[in-house]
N, CA, C and O of each residue as an XYZ file, in Angstrom:
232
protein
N       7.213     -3.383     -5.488
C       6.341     -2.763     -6.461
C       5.711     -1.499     -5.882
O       5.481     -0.602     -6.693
N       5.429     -1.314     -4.730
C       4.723     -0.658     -4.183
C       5.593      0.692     -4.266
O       5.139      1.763     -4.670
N       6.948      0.475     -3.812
C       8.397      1.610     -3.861
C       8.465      2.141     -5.351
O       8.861      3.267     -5.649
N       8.064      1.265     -6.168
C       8.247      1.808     -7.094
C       6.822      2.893     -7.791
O       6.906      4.031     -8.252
N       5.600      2.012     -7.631
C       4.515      3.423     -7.878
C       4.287      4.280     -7.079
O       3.313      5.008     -7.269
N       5.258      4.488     -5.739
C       5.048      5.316     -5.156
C       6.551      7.253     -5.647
O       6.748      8.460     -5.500
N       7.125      5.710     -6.342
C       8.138      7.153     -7.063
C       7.398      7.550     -8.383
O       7.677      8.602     -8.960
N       6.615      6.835     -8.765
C       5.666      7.026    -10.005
C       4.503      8.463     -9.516
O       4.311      9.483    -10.179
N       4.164      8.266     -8.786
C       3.347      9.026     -8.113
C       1.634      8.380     -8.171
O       0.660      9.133     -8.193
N       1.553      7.150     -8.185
C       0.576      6.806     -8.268
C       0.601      5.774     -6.820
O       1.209      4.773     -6.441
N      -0.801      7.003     -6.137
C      -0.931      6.543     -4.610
C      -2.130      5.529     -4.886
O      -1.766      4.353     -4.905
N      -3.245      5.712     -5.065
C      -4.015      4.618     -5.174
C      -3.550      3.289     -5.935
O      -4.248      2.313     -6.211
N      -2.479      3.455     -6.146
C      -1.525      1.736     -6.833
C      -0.928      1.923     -4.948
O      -0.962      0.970     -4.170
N      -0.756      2.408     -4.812
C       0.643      2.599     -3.377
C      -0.191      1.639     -2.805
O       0.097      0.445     -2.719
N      -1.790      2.438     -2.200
C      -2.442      1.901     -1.677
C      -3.151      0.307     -1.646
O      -3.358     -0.457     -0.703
N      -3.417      0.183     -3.123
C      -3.606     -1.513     -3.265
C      -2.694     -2.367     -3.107
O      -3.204     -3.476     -2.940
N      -1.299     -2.399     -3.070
C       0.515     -2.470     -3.051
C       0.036     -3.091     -1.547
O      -0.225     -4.242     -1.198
N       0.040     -2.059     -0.960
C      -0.018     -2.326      0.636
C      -0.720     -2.890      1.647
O      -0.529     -3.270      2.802
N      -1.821     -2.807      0.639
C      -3.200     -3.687      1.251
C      -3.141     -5.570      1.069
O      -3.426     -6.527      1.789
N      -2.560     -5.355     -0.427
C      -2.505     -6.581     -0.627
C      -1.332     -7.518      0.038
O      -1.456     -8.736      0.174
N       0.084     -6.601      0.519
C       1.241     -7.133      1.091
C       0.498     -7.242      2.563
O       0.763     -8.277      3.175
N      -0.501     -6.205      3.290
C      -0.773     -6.735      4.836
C      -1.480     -7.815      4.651
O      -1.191     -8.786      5.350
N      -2.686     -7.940      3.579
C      -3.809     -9.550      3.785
C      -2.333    -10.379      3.421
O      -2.589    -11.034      4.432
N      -1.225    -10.879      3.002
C      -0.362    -11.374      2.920
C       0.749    -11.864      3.771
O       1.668    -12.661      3.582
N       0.360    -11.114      4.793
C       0.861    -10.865      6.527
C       2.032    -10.362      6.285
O       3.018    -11.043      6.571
N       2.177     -9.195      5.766
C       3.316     -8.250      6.028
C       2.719     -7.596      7.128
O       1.535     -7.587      7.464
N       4.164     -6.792      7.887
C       3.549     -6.175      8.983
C       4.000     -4.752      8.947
O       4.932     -4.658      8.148
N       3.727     -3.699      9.455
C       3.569     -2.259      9.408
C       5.342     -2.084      9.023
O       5.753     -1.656      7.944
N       6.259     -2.544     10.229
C       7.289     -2.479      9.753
C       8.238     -2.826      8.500
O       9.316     -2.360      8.134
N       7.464     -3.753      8.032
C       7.802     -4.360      6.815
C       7.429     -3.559      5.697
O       8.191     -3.577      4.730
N       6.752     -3.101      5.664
C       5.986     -1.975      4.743
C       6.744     -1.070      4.444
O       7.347     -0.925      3.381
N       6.756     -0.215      5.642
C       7.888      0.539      5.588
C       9.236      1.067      5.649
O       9.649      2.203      5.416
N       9.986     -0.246      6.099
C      10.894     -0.609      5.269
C      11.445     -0.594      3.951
O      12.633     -0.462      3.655
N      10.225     -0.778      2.999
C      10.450     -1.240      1.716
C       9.941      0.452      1.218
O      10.545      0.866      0.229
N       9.204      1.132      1.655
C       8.735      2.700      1.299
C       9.989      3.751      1.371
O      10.802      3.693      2.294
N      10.057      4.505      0.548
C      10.935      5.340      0.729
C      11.076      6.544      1.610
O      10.452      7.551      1.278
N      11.990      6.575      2.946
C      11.721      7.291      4.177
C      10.929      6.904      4.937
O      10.276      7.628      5.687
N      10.809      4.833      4.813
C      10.178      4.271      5.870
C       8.606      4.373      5.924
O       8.057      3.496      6.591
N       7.651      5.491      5.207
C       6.491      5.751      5.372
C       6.177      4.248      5.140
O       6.697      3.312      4.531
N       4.689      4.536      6.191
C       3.645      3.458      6.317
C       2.348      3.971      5.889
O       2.023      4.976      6.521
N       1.603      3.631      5.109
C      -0.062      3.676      5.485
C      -0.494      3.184      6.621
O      -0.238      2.032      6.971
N      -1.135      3.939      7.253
C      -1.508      3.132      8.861
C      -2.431      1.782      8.552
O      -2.931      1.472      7.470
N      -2.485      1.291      9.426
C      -3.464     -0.367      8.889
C      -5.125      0.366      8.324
O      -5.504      1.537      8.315
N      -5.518     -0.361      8.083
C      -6.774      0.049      8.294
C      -7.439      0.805      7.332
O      -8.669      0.760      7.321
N      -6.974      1.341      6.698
C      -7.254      2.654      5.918
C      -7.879      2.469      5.050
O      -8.458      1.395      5.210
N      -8.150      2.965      4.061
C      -9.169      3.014      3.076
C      -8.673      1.940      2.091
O      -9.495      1.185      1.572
N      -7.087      1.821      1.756
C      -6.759      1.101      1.212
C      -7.460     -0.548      0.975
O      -7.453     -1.387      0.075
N      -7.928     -0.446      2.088
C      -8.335     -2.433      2.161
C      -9.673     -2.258      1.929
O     -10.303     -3.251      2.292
N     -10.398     -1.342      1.444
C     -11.616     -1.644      0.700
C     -11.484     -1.337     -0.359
O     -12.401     -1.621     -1.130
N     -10.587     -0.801     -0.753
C     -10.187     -0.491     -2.218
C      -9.894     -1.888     -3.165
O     -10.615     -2.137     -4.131
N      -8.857     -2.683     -2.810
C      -7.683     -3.302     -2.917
C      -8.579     -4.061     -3.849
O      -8.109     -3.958     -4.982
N      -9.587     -4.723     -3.844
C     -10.392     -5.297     -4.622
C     -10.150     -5.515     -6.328
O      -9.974     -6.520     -7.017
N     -10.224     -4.277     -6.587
C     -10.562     -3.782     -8.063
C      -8.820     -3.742     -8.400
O      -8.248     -4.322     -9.323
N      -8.165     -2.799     -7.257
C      -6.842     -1.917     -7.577
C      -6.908     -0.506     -8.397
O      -5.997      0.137     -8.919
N      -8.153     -0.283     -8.330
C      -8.385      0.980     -8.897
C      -8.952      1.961     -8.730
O      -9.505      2.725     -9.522
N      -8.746      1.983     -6.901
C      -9.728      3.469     -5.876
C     -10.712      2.693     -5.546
O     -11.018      1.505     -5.448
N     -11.163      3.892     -5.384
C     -12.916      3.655     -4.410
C     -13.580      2.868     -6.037
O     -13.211      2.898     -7.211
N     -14.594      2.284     -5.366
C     -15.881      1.592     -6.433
C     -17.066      2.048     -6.020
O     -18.096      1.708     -6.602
């Protein structure tokens, strides 16, 4: 899902996508794997305070 709103162009979906696959124990490589040209969001990122809502910052 994440591959796919990221060809959508919707990054803050990318971002909740990814947050929710690491609390899920995906791991960096796994991520990007599934991203197109391998990209990763680095851990950590803003994404995992987002992920909440799925709809950006709150």
């Amino acid at each position: 899902m994440a591959s796919r709103k990221h060809r959508e162009g919707c990054e803050p979906c990318v971002e909740a996508y990814l947050s929710l696959a690491r609390d899920n124990g995906a791991t960096d490589e796994q991520i990007a794997a599934a991203l197109p040209g391998g990209e990763s969001q680095p851990s950590g990122n803003s994404a995992s305070k987002s992920a909440g809502s799925g709809r950006g910052n709150q």
